[in-house]
N, C-alpha and C positions, 0 to 999 in steps of 0.2 A: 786828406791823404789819399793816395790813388791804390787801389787794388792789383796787385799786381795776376792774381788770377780773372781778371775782366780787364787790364789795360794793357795790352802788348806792348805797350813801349814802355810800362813800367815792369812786367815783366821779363822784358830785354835789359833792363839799367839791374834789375836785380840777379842778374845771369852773371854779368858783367861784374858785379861787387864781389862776386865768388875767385878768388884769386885763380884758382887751376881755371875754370871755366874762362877767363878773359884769357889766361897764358895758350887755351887749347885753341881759342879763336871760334869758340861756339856762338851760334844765333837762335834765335827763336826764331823759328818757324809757322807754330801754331799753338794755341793755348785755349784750355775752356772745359767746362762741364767732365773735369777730372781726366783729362786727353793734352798730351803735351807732344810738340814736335821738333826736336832741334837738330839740328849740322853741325859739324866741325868739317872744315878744311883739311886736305892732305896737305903736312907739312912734314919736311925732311927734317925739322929738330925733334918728331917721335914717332923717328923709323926705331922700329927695335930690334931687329936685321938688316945691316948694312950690304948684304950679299943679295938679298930680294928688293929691299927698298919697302919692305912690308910697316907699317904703323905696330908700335907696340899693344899688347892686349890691354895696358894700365889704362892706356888713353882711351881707349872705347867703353872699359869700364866705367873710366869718369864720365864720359857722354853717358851711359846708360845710365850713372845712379842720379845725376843733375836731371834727366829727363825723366826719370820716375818721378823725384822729389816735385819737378814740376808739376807734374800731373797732380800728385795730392795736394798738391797747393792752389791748384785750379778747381779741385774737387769743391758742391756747392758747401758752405760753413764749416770751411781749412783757413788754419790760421798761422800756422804753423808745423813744421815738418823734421824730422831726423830718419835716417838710415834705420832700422835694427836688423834687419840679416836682406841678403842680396845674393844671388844665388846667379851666375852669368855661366853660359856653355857656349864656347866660342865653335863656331861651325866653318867655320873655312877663313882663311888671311884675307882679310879688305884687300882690292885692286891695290897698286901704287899708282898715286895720280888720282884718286878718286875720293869727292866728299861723302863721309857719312855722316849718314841721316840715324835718328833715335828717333821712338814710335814707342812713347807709354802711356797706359791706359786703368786709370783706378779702379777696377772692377768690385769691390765690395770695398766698404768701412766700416767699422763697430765708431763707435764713441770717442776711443784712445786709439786706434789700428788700421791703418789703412794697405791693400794687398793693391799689387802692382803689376803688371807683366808687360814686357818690354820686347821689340826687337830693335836689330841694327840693321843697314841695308845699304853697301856702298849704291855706287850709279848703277849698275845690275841687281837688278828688283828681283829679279828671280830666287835667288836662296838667301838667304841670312847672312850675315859674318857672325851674327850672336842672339841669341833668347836670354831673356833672364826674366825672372821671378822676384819677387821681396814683399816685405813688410815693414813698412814703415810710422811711426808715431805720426799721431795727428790730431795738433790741438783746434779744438773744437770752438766756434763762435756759442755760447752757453746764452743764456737769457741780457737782453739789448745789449747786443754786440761787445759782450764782455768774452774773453775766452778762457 
């Protein structure tokens, strides 16, 4: 069976198996040593402002908590991953017309817990559209690769 935190393209197929994630049109970008990088496309089925053309905030949450989740599952002996709290501060409307990218990085784990921190970043690298924080479960590889 292939590792989806060491194989990118199983990584990608298991991005893909997540219903919203296939409907948002996310990609893997990058994965590894608890560091995960993905995109979504600007699509006009999740403007959440018909007036600006802006993408709704649900859908960048979704990029943002899929690419945390990524990250702890890329984290070395993760095996498993759930949400428990996610905490997102949206800092200005994504461009219209523009892909965002998500950038999360596992910076500590216990045993059961994994901490998270996140940004988002349309094509204008300069400021944010969103930061977020969280903590996530995370089932551990225990003695031969049992979890």
């Amino acid at each position: 069976m292939t590792d989806p935190a060491t194989d990118p393209t199983a990584a990608q197929r298991f991005i893909e198996a997540i219903p919203h994630s296939k409907a948002l049109g996310m990609r893997l970008e990058a994965i590894g040593d608890g560091k995960a990088v993905i995109s979504m496309p600007y699509d006009e089925r999740f403007i959440g402002d018909p007036s600006t053309g802006v993408i709704a905030g649900g859908a960048v949450s979704a990029l943002m908590d899929t690419c945390c989740g990524a990250a702890v599952m890329s984290f070395p002996g993760a095996r498993g991953t759930a949400t428990l709290d996610l905490r997102i501060d949206y800092m200005r409307a994504a461009k219209p017309g523009q892909r965002i990218t998500a950038r999360a990085e596992c910076y500590h784990a216990t045993r059961t817990v994994a901490f998270v921190r996140a940004t988002a970043h349309d094509e204008d690298e300069t400021l944010p559209v969103a930061s977020a924080s969280g903590a996530f479960t995370m089932q551990s590889v225990t003695k031969e690769g049992e979890a």
